[in-house]
C-alpha positions as a LaTeX table, in Angstrom:
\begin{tabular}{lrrr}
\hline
Residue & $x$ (\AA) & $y$ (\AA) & $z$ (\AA) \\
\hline
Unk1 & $-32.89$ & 13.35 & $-29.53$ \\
Unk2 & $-33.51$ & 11.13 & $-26.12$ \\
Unk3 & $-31.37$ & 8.65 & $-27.82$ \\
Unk4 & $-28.23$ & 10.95 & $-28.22$ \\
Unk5 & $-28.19$ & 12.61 & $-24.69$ \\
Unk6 & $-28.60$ & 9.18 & $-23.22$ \\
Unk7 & $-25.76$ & 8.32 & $-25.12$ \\
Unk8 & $-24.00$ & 11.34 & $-23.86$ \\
Unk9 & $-25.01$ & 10.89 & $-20.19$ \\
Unk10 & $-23.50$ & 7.30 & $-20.38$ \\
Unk11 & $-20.39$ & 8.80 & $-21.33$ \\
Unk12 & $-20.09$ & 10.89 & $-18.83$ \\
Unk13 & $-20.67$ & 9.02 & $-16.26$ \\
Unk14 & $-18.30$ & 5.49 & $-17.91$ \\
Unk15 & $-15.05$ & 5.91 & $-14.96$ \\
Unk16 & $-12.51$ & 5.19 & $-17.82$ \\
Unk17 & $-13.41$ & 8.34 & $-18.65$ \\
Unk18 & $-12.40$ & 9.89 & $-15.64$ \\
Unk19 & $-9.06$ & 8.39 & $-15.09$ \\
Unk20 & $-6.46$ & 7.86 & $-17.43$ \\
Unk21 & $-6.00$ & 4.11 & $-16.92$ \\
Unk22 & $-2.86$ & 4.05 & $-19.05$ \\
Unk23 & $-0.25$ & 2.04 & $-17.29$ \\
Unk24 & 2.43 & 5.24 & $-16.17$ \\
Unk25 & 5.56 & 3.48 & $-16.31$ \\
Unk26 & 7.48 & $-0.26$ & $-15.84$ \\
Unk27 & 6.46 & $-1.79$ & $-12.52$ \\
Unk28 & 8.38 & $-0.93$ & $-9.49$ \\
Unk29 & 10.48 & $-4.04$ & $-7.97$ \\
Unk30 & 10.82 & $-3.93$ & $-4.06$ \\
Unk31 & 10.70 & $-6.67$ & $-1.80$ \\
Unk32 & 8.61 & $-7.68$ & 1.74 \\
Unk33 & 9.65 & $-10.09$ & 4.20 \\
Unk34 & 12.39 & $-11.40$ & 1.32 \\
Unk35 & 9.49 & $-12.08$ & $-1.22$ \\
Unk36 & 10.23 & $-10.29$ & $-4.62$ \\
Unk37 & 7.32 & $-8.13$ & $-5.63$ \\
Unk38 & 5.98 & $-5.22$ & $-8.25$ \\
Unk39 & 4.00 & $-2.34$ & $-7.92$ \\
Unk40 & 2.43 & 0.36 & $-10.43$ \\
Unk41 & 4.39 & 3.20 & $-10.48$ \\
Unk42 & 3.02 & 5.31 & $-7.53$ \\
Unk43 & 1.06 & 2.94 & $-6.04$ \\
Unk44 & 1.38 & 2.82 & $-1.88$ \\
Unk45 & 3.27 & $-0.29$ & $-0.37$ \\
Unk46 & $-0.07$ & $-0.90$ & 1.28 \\
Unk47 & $-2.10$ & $-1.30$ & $-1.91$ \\
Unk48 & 0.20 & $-3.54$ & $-3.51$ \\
Unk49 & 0.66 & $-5.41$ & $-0.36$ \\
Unk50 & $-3.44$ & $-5.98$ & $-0.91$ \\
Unk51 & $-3.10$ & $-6.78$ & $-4.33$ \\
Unk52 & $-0.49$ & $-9.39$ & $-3.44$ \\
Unk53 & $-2.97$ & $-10.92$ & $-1.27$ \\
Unk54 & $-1.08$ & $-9.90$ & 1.88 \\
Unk55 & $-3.71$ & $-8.15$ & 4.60 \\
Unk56 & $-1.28$ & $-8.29$ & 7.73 \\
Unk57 & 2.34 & $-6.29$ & 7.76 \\
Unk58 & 2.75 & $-5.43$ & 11.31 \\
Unk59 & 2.07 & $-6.75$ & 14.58 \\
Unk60 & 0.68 & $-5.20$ & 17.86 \\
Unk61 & 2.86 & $-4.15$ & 20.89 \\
Unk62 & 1.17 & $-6.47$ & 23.40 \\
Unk63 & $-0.24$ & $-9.44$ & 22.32 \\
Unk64 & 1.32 & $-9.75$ & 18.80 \\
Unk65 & $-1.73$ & $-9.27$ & 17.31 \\
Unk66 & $-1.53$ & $-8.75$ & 12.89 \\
Unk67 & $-2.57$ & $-5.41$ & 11.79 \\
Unk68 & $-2.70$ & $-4.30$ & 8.32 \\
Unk69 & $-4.55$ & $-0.95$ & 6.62 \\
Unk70 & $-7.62$ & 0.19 & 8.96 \\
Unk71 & $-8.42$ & 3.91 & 7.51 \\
Unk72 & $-5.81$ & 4.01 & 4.45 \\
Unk73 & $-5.24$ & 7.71 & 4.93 \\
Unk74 & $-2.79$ & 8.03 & 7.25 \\
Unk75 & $-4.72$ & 8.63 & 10.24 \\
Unk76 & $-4.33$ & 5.18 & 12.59 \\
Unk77 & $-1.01$ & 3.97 & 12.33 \\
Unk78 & $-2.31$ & 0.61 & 11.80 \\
Unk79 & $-0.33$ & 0.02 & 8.38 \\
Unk80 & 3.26 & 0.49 & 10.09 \\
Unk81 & 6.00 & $-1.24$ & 8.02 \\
Unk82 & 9.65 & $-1.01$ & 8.37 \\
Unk83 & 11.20 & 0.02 & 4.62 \\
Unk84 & 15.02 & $-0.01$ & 4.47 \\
Unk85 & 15.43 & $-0.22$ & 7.85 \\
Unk86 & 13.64 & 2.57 & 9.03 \\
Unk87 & 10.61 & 1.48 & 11.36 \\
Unk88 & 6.90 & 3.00 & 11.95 \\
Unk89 & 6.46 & 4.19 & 8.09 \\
Unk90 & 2.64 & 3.76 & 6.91 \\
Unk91 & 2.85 & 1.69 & 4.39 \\
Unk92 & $-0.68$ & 3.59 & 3.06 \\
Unk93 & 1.39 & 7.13 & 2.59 \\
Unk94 & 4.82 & 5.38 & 1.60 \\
Unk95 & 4.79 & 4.55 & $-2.60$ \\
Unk96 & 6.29 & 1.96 & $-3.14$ \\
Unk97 & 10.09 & 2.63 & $-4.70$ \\
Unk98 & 12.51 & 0.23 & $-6.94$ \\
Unk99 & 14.63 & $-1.82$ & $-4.53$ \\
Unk100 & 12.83 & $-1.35$ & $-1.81$ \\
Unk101 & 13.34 & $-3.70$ & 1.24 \\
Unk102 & 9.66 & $-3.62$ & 2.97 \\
Unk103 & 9.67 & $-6.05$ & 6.00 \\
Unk104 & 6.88 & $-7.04$ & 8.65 \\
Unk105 & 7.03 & $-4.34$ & 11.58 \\
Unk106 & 7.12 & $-6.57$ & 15.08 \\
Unk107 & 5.38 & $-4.59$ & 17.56 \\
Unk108 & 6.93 & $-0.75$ & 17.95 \\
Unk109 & 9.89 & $-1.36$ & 15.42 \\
Unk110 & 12.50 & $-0.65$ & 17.95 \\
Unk111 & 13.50 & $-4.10$ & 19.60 \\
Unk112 & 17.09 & $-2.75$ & 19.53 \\
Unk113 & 16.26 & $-0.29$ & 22.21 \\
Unk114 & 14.43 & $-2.76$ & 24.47 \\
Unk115 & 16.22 & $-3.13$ & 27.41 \\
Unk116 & 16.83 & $-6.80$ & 29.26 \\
\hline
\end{tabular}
């Protein structure tokens, strides 16, 4: 009897059983700083930025220092990218979408506005 409700408890607690680990769909094709790259369907451009081995995507206001994901839920603004043109989006919130064109956020986003 100990034998089957072990059995049963390791069930329960195996992950795969939690999450249906099924891929959902194709991959998604988008592209960062001109580099072609995929991404599971629904997967944030941050977490298949990570998975591609890339930990930096924007760079500070002063200083230029490389930022990447710091809290991953949407709370520090650390993760800015620009996609399609449109700066400040965190890349932790943002799936990633087919033909998107992610690219490396310099400072606020907004150089156009910087006066001489």
């Amino acid at each position: 009897m100990f034998r089957r409700l072990r059995r049963h408890a390791d069930r329960a607690r195996d992950p795969r059983r939690l999450v249906d680990a099924r891929p959902l769909g194709p991959p998604v094709p988008f592209t960062f700083d001109g580099r072609p790259m995929t991404a599971p369907p629904g997967q944030s451009l941050a977490a298949a930025l990570w998975a591609a081995g890339i930990l930096s995507w924007r760079t500070t206001r002063v200083g230029g220092r490389p930022r990447g994901v710091f809290c991953g839920i949407g709370q520090c603004f650390d993760c800015l990218v620009t996609v399609n043109g449109r700066p400040g989006r965190r890349a932790c919130l943002v799936p990633a979408a087919p033909g998107d064109v992610v690219t490396t956020q310099e400072g606020h986003g907004h150089a156009d506005l910087d006066t001489p």
